[in-house]
N, C-alpha and C positions, 0 to 999 in steps of 0.2 A: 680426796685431796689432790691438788696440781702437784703435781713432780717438774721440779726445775729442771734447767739441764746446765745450771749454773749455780755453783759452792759459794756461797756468799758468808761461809765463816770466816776465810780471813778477811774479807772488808770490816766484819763486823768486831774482828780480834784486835784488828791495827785502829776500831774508832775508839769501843771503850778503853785500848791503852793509852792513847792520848787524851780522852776525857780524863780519866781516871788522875792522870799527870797532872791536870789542870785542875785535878780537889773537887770534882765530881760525885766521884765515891755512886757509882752506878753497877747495876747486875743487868745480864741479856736476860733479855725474855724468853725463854727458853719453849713458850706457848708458839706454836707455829699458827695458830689462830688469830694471834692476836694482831693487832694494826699498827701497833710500836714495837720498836728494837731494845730501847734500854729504859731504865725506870729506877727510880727513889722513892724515899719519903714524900720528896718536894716536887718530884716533872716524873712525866714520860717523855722520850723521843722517840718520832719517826724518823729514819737514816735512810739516806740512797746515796750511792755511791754513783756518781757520773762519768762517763769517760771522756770526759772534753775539759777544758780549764776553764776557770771562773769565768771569765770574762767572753767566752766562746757563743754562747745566747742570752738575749736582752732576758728572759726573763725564766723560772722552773717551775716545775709541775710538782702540785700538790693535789690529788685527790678528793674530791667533795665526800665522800663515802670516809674518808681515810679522818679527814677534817672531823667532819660529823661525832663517827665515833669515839676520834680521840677527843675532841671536845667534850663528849659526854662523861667517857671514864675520867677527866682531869675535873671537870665540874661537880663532881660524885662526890671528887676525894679531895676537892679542894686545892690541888696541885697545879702546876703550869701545864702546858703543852707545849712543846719546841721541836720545830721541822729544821734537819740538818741533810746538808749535801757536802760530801768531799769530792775535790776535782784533781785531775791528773796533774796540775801544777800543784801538789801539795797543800791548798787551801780549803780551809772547811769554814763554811758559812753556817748560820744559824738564824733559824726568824723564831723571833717569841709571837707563838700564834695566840695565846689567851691574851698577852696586852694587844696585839692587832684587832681583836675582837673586843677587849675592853675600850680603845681608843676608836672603833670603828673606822680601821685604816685597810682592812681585809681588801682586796682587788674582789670587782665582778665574779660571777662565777659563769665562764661560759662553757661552751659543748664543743667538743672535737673527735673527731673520728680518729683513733688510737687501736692499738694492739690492744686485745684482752687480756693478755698475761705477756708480761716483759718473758726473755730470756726461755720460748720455746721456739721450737722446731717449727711450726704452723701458726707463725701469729694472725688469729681470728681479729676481724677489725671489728669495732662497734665503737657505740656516741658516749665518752665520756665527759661526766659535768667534772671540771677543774676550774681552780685556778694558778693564775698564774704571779710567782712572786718574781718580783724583781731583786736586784741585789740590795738597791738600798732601801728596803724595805726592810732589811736584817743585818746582818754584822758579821766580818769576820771574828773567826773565835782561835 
């Protein structure tokens, strides 16, 4: 397993408090395996925390791998999927990815050469398939 060299408990302490605030009612995934952060009866989310503000790049990355399999585990169990970003002006976005995929509003999926793993010492570059959501593809929450 990758060893980070980055603590990403409190990102993940200060999102489900504010979920939570907002009648949520969410537990962390406590699986380091797994491709989502938080999960119910009713959704998973994937959570990335950004250091730029909302409005800082046209558009954010979501993983094709990441996509994939959360679509599958939510498709299994019948649940939503929901990709959230918080930015350093205190805003947190939200895309409902299973209505994007139920409404076929998903963006392309193209290939870019990226770090292999965020947040190491030696970022290895290689071609990842992504896409890219824009803001108003999703909402603030």
């Amino acid at each position: 397993m990758i060893k980070f060299n980055k603590d990403d408990r409190p990102d993940i302490k200060q999102q489900i408090e504010y979920l939570n605030n907002k009648g949520r009612n969410l537990q962390v995934s406590e699986d380091y395996t797994q491709t989502f952060d938080f999960f119910n009866d009713t959704c998973i989310i994937e959570y990335k925390r950004r250091n730029c503000n909302h409005n800082t790049w046209p558009d954010f990355i979501l993983e094709k791998f990441k996509f994939d399999r959360n679509m599958e585990i939510a498709n299994n169990k019948n649940i939503k999927f929901y990709y959230q970003n918080r930015f350093n002006d205190g805003k947190v976005w939200e895309w409902d990815i299973t209505d994007m995929v139920k409404n076929n509003t998903m963006p392309e999926i193209i290939e870019e050469e990226m770090n292999q793993y965020t947040y190491v010492d030696n970022p290895q570059k290689i071609i990842k398939k992504i896409y890219m959501l824009k803001l108003d593809m999703g909402y603030e929450i």
